[in-house]
Structure formats: structure tokens, C-alpha cells
C-alpha positions in Angstrom: -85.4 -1.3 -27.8 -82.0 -3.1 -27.3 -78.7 -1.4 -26.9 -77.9 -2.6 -30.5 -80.6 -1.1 -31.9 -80.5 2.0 -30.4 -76.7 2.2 -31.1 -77.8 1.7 -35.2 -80.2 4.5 -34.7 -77.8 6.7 -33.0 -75.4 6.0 -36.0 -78.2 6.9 -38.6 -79.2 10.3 -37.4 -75.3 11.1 -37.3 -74.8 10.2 -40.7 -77.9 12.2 -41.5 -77.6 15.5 -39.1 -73.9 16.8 -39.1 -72.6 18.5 -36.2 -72.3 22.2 -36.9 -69.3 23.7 -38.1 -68.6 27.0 -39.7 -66.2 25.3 -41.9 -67.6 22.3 -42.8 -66.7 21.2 -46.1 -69.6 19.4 -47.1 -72.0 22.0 -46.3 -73.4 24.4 -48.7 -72.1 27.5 -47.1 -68.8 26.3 -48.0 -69.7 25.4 -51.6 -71.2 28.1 -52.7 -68.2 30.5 -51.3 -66.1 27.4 -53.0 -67.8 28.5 -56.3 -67.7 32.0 -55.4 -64.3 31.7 -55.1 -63.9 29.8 -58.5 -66.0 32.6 -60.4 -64.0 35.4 -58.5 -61.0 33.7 -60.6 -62.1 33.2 -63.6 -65.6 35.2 -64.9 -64.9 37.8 -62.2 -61.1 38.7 -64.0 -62.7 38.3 -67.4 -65.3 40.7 -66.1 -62.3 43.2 -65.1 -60.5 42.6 -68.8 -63.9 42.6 -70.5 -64.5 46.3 -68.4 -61.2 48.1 -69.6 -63.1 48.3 -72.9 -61.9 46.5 -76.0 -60.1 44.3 -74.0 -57.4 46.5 -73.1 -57.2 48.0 -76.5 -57.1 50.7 -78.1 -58.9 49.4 -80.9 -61.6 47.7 -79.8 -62.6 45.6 -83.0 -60.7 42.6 -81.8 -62.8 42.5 -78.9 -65.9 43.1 -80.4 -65.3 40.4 -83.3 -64.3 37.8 -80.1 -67.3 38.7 -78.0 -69.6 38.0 -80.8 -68.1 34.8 -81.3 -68.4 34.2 -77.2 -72.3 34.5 -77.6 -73.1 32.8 -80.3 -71.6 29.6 -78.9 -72.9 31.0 -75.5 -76.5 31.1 -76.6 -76.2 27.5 -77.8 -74.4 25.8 -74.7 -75.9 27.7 -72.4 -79.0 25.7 -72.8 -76.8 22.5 -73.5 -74.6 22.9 -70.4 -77.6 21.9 -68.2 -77.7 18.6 -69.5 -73.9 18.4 -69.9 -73.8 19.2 -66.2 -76.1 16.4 -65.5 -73.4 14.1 -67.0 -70.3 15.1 -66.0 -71.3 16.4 -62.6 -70.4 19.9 -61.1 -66.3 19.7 -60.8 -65.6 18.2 -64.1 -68.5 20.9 -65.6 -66.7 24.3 -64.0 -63.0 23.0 -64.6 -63.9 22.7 -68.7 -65.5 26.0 -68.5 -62.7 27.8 -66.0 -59.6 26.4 -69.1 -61.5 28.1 -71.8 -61.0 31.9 -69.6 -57.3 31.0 -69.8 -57.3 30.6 -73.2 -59.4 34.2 -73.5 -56.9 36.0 -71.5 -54.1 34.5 -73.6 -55.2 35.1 -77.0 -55.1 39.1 -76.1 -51.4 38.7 -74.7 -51.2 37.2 -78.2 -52.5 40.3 -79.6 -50.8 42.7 -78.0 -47.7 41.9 -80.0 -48.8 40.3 -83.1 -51.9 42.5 -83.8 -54.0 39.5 -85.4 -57.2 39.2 -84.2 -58.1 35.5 -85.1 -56.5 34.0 -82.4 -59.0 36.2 -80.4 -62.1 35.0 -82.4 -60.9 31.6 -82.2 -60.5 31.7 -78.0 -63.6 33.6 -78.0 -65.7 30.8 -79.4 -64.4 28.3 -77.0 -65.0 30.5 -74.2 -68.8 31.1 -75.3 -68.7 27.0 -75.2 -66.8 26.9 -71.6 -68.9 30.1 -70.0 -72.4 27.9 -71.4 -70.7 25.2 -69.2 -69.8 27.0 -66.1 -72.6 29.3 -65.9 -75.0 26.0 -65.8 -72.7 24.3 -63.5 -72.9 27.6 -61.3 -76.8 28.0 -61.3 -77.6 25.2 -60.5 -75.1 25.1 -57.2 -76.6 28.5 -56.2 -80.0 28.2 -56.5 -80.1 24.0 -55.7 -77.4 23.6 -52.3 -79.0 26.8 -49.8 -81.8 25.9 -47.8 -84.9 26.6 -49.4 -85.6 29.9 -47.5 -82.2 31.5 -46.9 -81.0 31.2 -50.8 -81.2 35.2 -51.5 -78.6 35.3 -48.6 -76.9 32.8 -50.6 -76.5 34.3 -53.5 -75.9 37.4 -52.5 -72.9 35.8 -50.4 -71.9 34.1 -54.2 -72.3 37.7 -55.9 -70.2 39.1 -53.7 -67.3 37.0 -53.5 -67.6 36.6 -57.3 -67.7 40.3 -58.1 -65.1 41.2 -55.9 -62.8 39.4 -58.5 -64.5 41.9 -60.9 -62.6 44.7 -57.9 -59.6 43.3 -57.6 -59.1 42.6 -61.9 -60.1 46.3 -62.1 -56.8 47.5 -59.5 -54.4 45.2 -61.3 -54.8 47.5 -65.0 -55.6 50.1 -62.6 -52.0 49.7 -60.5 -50.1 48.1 -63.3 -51.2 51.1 -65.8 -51.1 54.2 -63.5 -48.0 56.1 -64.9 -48.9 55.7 -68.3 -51.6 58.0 -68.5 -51.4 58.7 -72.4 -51.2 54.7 -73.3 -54.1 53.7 -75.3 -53.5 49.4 -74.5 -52.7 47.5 -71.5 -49.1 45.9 -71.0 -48.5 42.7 -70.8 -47.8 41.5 -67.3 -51.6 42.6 -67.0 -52.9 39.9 -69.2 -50.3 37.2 -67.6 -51.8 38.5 -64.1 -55.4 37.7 -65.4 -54.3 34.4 -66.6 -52.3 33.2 -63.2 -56.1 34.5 -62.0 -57.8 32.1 -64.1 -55.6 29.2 -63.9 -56.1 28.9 -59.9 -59.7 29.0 -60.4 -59.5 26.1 -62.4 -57.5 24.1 -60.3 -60.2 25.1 -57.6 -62.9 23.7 -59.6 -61.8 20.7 -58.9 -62.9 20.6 -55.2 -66.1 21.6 -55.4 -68.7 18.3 -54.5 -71.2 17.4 -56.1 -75.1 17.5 -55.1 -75.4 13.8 -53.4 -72.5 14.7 -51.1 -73.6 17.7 -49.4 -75.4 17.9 -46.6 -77.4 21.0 -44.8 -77.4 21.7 -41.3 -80.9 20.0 -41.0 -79.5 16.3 -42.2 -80.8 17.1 -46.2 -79.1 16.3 -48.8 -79.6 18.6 -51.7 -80.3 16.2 -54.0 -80.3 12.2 -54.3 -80.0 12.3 -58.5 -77.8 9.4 -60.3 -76.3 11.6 -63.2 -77.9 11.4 -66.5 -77.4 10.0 -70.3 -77.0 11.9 -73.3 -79.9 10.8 -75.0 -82.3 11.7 -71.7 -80.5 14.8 -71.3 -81.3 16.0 -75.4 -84.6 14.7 -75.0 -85.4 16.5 -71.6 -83.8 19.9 -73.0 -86.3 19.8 -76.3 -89.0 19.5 -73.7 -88.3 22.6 -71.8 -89.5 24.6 -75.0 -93.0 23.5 -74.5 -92.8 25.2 -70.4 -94.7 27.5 -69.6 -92.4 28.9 -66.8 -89.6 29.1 -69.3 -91.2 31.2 -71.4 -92.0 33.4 -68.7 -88.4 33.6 -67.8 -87.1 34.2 -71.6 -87.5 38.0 -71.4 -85.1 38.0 -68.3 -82.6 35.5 -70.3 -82.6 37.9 -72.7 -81.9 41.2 -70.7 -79.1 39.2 -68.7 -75.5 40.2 -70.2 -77.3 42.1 -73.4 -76.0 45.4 -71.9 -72.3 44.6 -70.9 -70.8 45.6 -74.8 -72.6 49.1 -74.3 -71.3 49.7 -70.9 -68.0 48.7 -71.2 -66.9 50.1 -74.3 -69.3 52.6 -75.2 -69.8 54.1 -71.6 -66.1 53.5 -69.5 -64.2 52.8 -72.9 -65.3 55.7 -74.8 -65.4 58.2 -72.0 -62.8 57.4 -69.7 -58.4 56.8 -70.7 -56.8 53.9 -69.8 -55.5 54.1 -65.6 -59.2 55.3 -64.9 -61.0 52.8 -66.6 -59.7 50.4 -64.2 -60.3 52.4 -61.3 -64.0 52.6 -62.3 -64.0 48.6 -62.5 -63.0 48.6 -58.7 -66.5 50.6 -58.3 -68.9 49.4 -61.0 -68.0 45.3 -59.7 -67.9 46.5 -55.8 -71.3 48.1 -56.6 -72.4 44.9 -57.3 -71.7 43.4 -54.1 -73.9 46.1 -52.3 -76.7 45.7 -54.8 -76.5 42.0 -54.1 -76.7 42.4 -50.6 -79.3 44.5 -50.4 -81.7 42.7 -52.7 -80.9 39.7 -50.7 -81.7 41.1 -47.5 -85.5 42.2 -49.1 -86.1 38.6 -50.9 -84.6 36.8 -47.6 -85.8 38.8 -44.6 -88.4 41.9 -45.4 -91.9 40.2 -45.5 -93.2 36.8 -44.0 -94.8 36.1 -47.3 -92.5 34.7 -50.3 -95.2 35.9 -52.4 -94.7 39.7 -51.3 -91.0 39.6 -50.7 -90.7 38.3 -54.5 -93.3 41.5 -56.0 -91.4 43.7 -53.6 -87.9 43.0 -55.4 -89.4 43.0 -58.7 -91.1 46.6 -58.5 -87.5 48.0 -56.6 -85.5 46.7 -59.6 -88.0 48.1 -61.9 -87.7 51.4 -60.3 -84.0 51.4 -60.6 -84.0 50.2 -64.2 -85.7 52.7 -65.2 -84.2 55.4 -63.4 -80.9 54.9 -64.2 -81.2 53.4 -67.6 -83.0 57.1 -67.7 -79.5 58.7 -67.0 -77.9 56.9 -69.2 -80.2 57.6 -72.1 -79.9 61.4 -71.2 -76.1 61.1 -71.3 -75.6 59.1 -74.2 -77.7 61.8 -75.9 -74.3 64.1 -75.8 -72.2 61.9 -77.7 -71.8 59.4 -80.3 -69.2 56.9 -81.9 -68.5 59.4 -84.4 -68.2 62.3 -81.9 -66.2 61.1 -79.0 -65.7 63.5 -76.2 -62.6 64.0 -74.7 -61.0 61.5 -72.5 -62.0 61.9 -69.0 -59.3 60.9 -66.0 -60.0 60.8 -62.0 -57.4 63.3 -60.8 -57.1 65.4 -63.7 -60.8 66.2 -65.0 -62.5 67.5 -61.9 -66.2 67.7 -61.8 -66.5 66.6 -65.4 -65.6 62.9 -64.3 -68.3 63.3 -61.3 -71.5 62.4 -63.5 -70.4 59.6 -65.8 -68.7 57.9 -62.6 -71.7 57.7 -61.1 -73.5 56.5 -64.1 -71.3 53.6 -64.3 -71.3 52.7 -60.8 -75.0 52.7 -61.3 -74.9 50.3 -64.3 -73.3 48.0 -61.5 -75.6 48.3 -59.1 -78.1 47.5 -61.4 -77.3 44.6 -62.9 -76.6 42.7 -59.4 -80.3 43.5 -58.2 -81.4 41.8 -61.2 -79.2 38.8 -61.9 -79.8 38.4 -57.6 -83.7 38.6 -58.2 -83.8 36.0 -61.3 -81.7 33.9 -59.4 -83.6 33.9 -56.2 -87.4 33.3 -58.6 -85.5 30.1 -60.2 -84.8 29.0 -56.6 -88.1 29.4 -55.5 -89.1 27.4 -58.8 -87.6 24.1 -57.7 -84.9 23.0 -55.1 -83.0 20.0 -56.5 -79.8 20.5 -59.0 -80.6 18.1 -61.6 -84.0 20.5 -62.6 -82.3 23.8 -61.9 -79.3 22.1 -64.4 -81.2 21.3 -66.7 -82.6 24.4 -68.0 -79.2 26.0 -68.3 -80.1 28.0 -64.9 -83.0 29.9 -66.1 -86.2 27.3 -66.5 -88.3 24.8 -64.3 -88.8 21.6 -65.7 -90.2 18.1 -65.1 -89.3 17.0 -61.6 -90.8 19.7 -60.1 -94.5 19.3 -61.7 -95.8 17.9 -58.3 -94.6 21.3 -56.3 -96.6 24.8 -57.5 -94.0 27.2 -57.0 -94.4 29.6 -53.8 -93.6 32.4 -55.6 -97.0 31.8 -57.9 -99.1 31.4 -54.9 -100.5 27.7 -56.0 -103.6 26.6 -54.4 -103.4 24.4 -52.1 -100.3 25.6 -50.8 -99.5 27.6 -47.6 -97.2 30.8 -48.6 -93.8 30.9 -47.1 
């Protein structure tokens, strides 16, 4: 081979194998933290106002009226912003869905003085449309831009950055509220704080690149997909309903999120006052990050076999569902809605404040082990973003009817 040639080879392979950086901002390391780091501003800090119960409230009516709107436009994007994703691409995706959390934030600021609870409706609506966007954006970076088998570690590196915006939402009510230990609603420089929170993220989401331009360590890209129309897109969604897999996956979609309402106002809002409700949101979102962690260690590293690593996760979160759904069943059992107890607070209630804390850092813990785990058995479903995308982060679909999933143990396959 001539010197020419071997120069245009040399040139391939170092457009096709990038030299190794911590930092590189093409890779997916530095993608998904990018996205962690946009979700840490904007879900993450509407996790934290979303935790304080009722928004921050006293009455919690508001909130409940705009988080019933937020799912009900939720439930209808979230399996349209797969195919919207597929369109736009990821940046344009997450910055439509990070605007709407500003507008959330806003509409209680809103509130606070003027005690009218449509403009809360209204921005609750919108964000249901913009979380359906974001959320299918997300999904299919996490589970479509890790190497095939280090994506637990992955997402437990996204759920941890992400949640700790859930921590550091639940010290600002927590700091900005601590004197005022008899006030029933948040003040206002909390909501503006939450909104500078969610505007940055949205400026973030800007930056993050899309599939074809990221590159792993090993020279892959994660995907090579032109984006989509919207006829192909509407047409490729309406299939999905006749998948197998999805309908597998259903009973998980509907678990995910159905319990937030409960915890959050009927366990730390109707339990807790004010300044210790947002001390228990430092706990319940940094429980998170350790469940995350920890699940991802098991699904990543604990067996050779994808197979086992997958039935091992599924029987631990079983085990802990049941056992501390358990504990909450038992406590819920001494109280109702129309027979509150008294107001429990960290410094002043002593033992009393013990058991419920530790119920709702459970709760926490809980839910990261099983968001982690259906992330990581969509992952092992398919690899590329424009599949993952499609389903609205939750379903396997066309491109991946030539590749039996691991997980299943196909025939003709060697286990991972």
C-alpha cells in the first residue's frame, strides 16, 4: 500500500475512534450528564415544588386541579413525543419541554398573590404537553447513547445528577422557610428561585447533540437515523399498539409517576409543616441517587449473564415494593383526610417524626430502583434512539425486529 493510501486509512479510523478524553464533548458520558444536568434544572426543581405538597400551599386544590391537567396531556404526548423527537431532534425536543416548567413554577408565584387557580390549570396542561416531550427526548438519550453493556451505570449516573436537583429544590423551601415554622404556604422568592432553576436548564438544552454526532470510545456512533416525517412518525406510533413487548411494558408505564400525588401530599403534606417538608425532599430525592446506584451496580456488574442480572433486579425491587409499600399501608391505616394528625416537625417532635421519615425516604428509594430497572430492560430491548424515541421511552418497535432482545434469552443468541 502507498503512502497515500495509508495516510487515507490513518485519517478514517481517526475520524471513527476518538482519542480518549474524560471530557469529551461528543461522547455519551458527557451527554447524558449534559441531560442530567438539564433534568436536575428543570423536572428535578418541579420534583422539589411538586414534594412540598400542594405546591407550596396550604390548600392543596390548586395543585391537584393542575396536576390533573399535567397528565392528561402527559398521557397523550407522552406517546406522541417519541415521534416529535424523531422530528425535531433532541435539543429542539428538551428546550420545548424545559419552557413549559417555567411557566409551572410561574403560574404558582401567580397564585400566591392572586389566589386564582386557572392560571395554574392552564400552565399545568402545557407542562403535561412539554414533560411528554422531554421525557421522550430523555429516554431515548439514556437508554440509546451508553454502550450497550454499561447503560445501568449510565443511568444511574443520569438519576443521580437528576435527582440531586430534587436535593437541592428541597433546601431552597427548606432554607428560605426555616423561621417560619407556623406558615402554611411558601414565599415568594422560593418560586422565583425554582424558575431561575428552570430557565438555565432550558438554555442548557440547547447543547445537548443529537444521535449521529456522538461517538463512543469504540468509534460507534449511536445511531446513523435521518430524522423522520410526520406522517411516518403517526403511522409508526399506531403500530406500536399491535407489540407484543409494549404490552408487556404497559403495567410498568402505568406504575411509573401513579404514586407521586399520594406521597407528596397525602404522606409529607399531610403529616409534616411547612420548613420540614423541605428537609424531607433533601432525603426522599438523595435516596434516589443511592437506589439508583445500587440497582445499577446489580444490572451492570453482579452476574455474567444479562439474563440473570435482569431477574435479579426484578425480584430485589419486588421485595422492596412490597415491603415498604407494606409500611405505608400500615401507617396510612392511622389516619385519613378527614382526620389529620398533628403536624409533625424535625427538631420539635422527637421520636414521633422518626417513623414517617423513614417511610418517605423509603418511598424514594423505591421509586429509583424501579424507574433504573425499566430503563435498563428498554435498553436491553434495542440500542439506537430513533426506536427507543419512538415509543415514548417505554416500547420496542420495528427496527429492532432482526435483534431478540438479551434480556428474553432468544434462540440463537449467546447471553451477555
Amino acid at each position: 500500500m502507498g503512502l497515500e493510501g495509508k495516510a487515507v486509512n490513518e485519517e478514517v479510523a481517526d475520524t471513527q475512534v476518538p482519542r480518549w478524553s474524560f471530557l469529551r464533548y461528543n461522547s455519551p458520558l458527557v451527554q447524558v450528564s449534559m441531560t442530567g444536568l438539564v433534568c436536575f434544572c428543570c423536572p428535578g426543581m418541579f420534583n422539589a415544588l411538586s414534594g412540598m405538597g400542594g405546591g407550596g400551599q396550604v390548600d392543596p386544590t390548586a395543585a391537584n386541579n393542575a396536576n390533573t391537567a399535567l397528565y392528561t396531556t402527559f398521557a397523550v404526548f407522552g406517546i406522541l413525543g417519541g415521534g416529535i423527537y424523531n422530528i425535531l431532534g433532541p435539543h429542539l425536543t428538551l428546550f420545548s419541554g424545559c419552557c413549559t416548567y417555567v411557566l409551572y413554577a410561574g403560574s404558582f408565584l401567580y397564585y400566591n398573590h392572586h389566589k386564582d387557580q386557572t392560571f395554574a390549570i392552564v400552565a399545568g396542561a402545557f407542562l403535561g404537553v412539554g414533560a411528554g416531550l422531554l421525557w421522550a427526548g430523555q429516554g431515548a438519550i439514556m437508554t440509546s447513547y451508553p454502550p450497550p453493556a454499561r447503560k445501568g451505570t449510565y443511568i444511574s449516573l443520569f438519576w443521580s445528577i437528576f435527582n440531586m436537583g430534587g436535593v437541592i429544590g428541597g433546601l431552597v423551601p427548606f432554607i428560605l422557610n426555616y423561621h417560619r415554622i407556623e406558615a402554611a404556604t411558601v414565599n415568594d422568592s422560593t418560586y422565583i428561585v425554582f424558575m431561575c432553576f428552570m430557565s438555565a436548564g432550558a438554555i442548557l438544552s440547547l447543547a445537548i447533540l443529537p444521535p449521529s454526532r456522538v461517538i463512543r470510545d469504540d468509534g460507534t456512533k449511536c445511531t446513523s437515523i435521518r430524522y423522520s416525517n410526520v406522517s411516518t412518525e403517526a403511522i409508526e406510533i399506531l403500530k406500536l399498539f399491535l407489540n407484543w413487548k409494549m404490552i408487556l411494558i404497559v403495567p410498568a408505564a402505568w406504575a411509573s409517576n401513579f404514586f407521586y400525588s399520594y406521597q407528596f401530599n397525602n404522606v409529607n403534606g399531610a403529616l409534616f409543616n411547612l420548613r420540614t417538608r423541605g428537609l424531607n425532599n433533601v432525603f426522599y430525592w438523595g435516596a434516589q441517587m443511592l437506589g439508583s446506584i445500587g440497582i445499577g451496580y446489580i444490572l451492570d456488574f453482579s452476574f455474567q449473564s444479562r439474563r440473570i442480572r435482569g431477574f435479579v433486579g426484578v425480584g430485589i425491587v419486588a421485595l422492596l415494593g412490597t415491603a415498604i409499600w407494606g409500611g405505608g399501608l400500615a401507617k396510612q391505616l392511622t389516619y385519613s383526610r378527614h382526620n389529620l394528625p398533628a403536624k409533625l416537625d424535625f427538631k420539635n417532635s422527637g421520636v414521633d417524626y422518626a417513623g414517617p421519615f423513614v417511610l418517605y425516604f423509603s418511598y424514594g428509594l423505591l421509586d429509583a430502583v424501579f424507574q433504573s430497572l425499566v430503563y435498563w430492560v428498554i435498553g436491553s430491548l434495542a440500542d439506537d434512539s430513533e426506536t427507543l424515541s419512538s415509543v415514548g421511552t417505554v416500547v420496542f418497535t420495528r427496527e429492532c425486529k432482526a435483534q431478540e432482545p438479551l434480556l428474553l434469552g432468544s434462540k440463537g443468541q449467546q447471553q451477555s
